[in-house]
C-alpha positions in Angstrom: 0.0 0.0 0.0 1.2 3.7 -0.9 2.3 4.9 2.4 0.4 8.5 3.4 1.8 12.0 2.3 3.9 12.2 5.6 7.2 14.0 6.3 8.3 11.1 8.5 11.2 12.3 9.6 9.6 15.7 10.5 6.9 14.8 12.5 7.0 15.4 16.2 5.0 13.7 18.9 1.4 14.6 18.5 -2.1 13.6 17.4 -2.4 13.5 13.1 -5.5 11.9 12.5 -5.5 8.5 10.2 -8.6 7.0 8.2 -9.5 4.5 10.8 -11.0 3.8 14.1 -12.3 0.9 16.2 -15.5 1.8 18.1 -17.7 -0.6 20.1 -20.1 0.6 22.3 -21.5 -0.8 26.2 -25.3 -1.2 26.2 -27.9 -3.0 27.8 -25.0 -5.4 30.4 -23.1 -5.6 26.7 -20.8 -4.5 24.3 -21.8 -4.5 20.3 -19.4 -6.3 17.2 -18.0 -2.8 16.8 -17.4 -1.1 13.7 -14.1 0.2 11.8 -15.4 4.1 11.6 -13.4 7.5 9.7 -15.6 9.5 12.4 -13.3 10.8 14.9 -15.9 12.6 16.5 -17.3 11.6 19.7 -20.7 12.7 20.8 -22.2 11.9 24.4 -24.4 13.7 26.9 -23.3 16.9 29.1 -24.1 14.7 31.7 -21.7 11.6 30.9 -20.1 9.9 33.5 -16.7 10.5 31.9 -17.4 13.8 32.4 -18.9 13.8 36.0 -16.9 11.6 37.4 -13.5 11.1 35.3 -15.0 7.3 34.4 -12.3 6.7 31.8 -8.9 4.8 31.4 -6.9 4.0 28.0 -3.8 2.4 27.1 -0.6 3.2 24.8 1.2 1.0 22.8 2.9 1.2 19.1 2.6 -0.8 15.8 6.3 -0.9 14.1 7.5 -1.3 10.3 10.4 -4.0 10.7 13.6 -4.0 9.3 12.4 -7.0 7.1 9.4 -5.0 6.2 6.1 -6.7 8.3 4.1 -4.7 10.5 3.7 -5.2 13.9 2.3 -4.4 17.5 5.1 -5.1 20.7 2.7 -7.4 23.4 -0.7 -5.4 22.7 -1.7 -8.7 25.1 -0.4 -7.2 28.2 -2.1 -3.4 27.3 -5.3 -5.8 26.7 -4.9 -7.4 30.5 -3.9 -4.0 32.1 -7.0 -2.6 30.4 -9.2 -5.5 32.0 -7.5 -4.2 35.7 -8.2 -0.7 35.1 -11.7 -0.9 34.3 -12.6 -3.2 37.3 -10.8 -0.9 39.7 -13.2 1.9 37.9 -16.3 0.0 37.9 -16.2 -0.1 34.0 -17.2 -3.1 32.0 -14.4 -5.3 30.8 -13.4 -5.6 26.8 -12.9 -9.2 26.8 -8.9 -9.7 25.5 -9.2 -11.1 22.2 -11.4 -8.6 21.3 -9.1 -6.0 22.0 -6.0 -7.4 20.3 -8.0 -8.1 17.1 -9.5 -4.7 17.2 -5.3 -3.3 17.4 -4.4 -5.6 14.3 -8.2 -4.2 12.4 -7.2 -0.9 13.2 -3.6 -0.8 12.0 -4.4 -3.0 8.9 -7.5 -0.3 8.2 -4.1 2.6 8.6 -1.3 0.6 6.8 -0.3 4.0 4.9 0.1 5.7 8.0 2.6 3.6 9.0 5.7 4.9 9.1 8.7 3.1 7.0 11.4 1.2 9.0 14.5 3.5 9.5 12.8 7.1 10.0 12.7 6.9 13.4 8.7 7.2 13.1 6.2 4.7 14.4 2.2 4.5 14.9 0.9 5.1 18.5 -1.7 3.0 19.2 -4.7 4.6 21.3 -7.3 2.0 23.1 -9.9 4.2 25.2 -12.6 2.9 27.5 -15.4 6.0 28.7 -18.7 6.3 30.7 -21.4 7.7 28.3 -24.7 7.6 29.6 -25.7 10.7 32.3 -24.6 10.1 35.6 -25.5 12.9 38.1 -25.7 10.7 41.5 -22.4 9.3 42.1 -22.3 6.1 40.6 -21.1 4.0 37.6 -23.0 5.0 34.3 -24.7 2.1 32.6 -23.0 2.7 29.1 -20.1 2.8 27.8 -17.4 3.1 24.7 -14.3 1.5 24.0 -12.2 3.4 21.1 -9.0 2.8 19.2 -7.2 5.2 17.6 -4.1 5.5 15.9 -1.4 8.5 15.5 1.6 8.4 13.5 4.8 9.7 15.6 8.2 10.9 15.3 10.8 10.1 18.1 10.1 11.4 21.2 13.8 13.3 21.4 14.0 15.8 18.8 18.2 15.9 18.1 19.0 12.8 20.5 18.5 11.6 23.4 20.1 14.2 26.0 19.9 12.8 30.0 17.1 14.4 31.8 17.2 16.5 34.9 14.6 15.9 37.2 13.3 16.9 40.7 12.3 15.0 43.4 8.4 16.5 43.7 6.3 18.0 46.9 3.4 16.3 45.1 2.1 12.9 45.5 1.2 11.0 42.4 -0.7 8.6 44.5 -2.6 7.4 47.7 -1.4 4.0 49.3 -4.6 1.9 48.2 -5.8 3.9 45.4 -5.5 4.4 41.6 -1.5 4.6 41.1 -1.7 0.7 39.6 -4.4 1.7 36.8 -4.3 3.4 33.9 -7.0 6.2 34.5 -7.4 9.4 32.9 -7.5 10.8 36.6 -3.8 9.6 37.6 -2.7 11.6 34.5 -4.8 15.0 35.5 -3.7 14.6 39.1 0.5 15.3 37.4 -0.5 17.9 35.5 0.1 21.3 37.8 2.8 19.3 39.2 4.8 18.7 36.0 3.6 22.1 34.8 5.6 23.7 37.8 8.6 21.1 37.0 9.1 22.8 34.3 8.5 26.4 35.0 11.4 25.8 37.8 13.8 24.0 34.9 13.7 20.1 35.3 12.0 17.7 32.6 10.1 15.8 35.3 9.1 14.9 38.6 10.2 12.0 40.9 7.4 10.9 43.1 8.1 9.3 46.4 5.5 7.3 47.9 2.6 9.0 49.9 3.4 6.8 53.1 6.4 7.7 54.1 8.1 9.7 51.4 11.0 7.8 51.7 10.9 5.2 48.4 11.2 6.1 45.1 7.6 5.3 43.2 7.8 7.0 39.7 7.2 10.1 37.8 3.8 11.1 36.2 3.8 9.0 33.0 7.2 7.1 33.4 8.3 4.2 35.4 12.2 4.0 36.5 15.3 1.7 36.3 18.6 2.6 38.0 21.8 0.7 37.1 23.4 0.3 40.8 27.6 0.6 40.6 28.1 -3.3 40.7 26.0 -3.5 37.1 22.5 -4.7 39.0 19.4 -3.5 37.6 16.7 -2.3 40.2 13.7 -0.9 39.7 11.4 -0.2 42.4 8.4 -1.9 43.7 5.5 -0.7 44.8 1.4 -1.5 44.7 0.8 2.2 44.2 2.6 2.4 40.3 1.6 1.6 37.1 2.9 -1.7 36.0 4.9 -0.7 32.5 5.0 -3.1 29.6 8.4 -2.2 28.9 9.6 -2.1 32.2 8.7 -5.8 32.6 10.2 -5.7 29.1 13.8 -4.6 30.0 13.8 -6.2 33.1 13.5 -9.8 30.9 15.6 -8.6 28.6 18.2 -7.5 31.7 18.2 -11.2 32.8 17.3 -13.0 30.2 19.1 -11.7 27.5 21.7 -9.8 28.8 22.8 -11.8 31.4 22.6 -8.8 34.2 21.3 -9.5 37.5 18.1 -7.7 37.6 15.6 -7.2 40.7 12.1 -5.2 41.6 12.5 -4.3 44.9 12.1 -1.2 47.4 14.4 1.5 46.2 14.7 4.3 49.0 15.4 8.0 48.5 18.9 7.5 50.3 20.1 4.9 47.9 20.0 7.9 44.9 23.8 9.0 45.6 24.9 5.6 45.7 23.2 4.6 42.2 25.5 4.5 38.6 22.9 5.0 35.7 18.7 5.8 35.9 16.2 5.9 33.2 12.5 6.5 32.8 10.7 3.5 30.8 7.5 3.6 28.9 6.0 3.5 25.5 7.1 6.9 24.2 10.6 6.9 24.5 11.4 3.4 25.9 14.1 4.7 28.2 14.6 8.3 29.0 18.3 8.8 30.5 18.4 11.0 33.7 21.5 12.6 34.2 21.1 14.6 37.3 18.5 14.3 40.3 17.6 17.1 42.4 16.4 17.2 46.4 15.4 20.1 46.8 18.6 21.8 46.3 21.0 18.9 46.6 22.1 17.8 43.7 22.6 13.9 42.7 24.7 13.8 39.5 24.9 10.5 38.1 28.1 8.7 36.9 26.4 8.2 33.7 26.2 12.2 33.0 25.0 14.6 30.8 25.9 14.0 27.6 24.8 10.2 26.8 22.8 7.2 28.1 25.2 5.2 30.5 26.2 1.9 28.9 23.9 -0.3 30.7 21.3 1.5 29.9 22.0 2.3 26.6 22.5 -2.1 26.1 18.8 -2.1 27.1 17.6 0.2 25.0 19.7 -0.8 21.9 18.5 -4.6 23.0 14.8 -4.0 23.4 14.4 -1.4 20.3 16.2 -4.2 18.2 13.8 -6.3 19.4 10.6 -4.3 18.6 12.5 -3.7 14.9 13.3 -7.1 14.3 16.5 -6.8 14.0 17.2 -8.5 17.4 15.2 -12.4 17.7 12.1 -11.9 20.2 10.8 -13.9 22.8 8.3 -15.6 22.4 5.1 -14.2 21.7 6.3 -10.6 22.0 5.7 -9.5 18.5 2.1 -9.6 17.1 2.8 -9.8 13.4 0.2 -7.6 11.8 1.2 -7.5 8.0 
């Protein structure tokens, strides 16, 4: 298929509509076949629960032009069983799994020319959206509901390179002990916002958030979770039931041990362990691993080893490992890569 009228290697990270989307919609105790739909246009009542009572959580994940030319999704399984989590948590009907990863491969097969050829550095973000429709004005669960996919094309999330981050260690807290911090709802995502709004007014590129407790362990920032590299080569990342569980953390962390032979554990990481730590990152679906370069508490600063210029080398193994992975240049595990085309 002709491939869309794109500058791929000019595009930035933002939403460019594509021909395509997946809707199916909650009625009655069930959800309809769905339909493949170009109306990107969502109408529902004033009095919706998404818009009442923030009754909506969604999912990220990308589809990938290979090096040997298929098209495919990295684990859209694992977005399809954190999606069946977060809408139980939220009192929202589940989207039974197989629907949702053959909606994925019928949405990105419906946008083949918008996906962007191997080697530009461009790749289609995959949007899968769950939302209370029908009025709500008690507080309650509404009764309906629609589950959407929708697909941008992207360019890579660091304009020029990947430069180490500066971050902060924030005031704010991302998340209560017992709460939300393990879904993926909208509201985790509005509750960052004036905190990473004033991250960046004062200079950093994020926030760390320590957990709500005690403030004393490292959680994660706003969208990202983190690995540090500790000085005797051990991958840590930190554990907690109050943050998101990432795809690709769980990703590098196989690849870590699996792969690269590195011993790799999830475990408590406390604030006083920062100094002490050789490399960090911040993992997710945008970037895959965001390099930080320098920490700061409040005032102090905690330069890493690993510096400013570049991604430290253990870090940079993972990310060189798991992108060659999602690019097929690099064999996957098992059942990593949905082949689409």
């Amino acid at each position: 298929m002709e491939k869309a009228n794109i500058d791929w290697s000019g595009i930035g990270f933002g939403y460019l509509p594509t021909a395509k989307r997946f809707v199916s919609n909650y009625k009655n105790g069930a959800w309809d076949d769905g339909v493949l739909t170009e109306d990107d246009k969502v109408v529902i009542s004033e009095c919706a629960g998404v818009i009442q009572y923030a009754q909506t959580c969604f999912e990220g994940l990308k589809a990938y032009t290979t090096e040997d030319g298929h098209i495919v999704c990295f684990r859209p399984d694992l977005n399809a069983e954190r999606m069946l989590d977060s809408a139980a948590r939220l009192e929202m009907p589940q989207f039974p799994k197989d629907r949702f990863i053959q909606a994925v491969v019928d949405v990105v097969a419906a946008n083949e020319a918008y996906v962007p050829p191997y080697g530009t550095g461009a790749t289609l973000y995959i949007r899968p959206v769950m939302f209370a429709t029908s009025p709500v004005i008690g507080v309650k669960p509404a009764a309906e509901y629609q589950f959407r996919i929708f697909t941008t094309p992207v360019g890579p999330y660091f304009k020029g390179g990947i430069k180490p981050l500066t971050i902060r260690i924030s005031d704010f807290d991302r998340a209560a002990p017992h709460g939300t911090g393990h879904i993926k709802a909208g509201l985790n995502y509005a509750m960052s916002l004036y905190a990473i709004v004033d991250a960046h007014n004062q200079g950093f590129d994020e926030n760390m958030y320590l957990d709500a407790a005690t403030r004393t362990k490292v959680e994660e920032t706003g969208g990202a979770n983190f690995i540090f590299v500790t000085k005797d080569g051990k991958v840590v990342t930190p554990k907690s039931n109050s943050i998101l569980p990432s795809i690709t953390r769980r990703s590098i962390m196989y690849v870590a041990k699996n792969i690269l032979g590195l011993e790799a554990e999830e475990r408590e990481v406390y604030k006083d362990e920062l100094k002490d730590m050789a490399e960090c990152g911040l993992c997710g679906t945008a970037a895959v691993i965001s390099p930080v370069g320098k920490i700061v508490d409040h005032g102090t600063e905690i330069c890493l080893p690993s510096g400013m210029n570049d991604m430290g080398p253990v870090t940079k193994k993972l990310y060189d490992t798991l992108t060659g992975i999602q690019m097929g240049r690099i064999e996957a595990p098992e059942g990593w890569i949905k082949v689409i085309k």
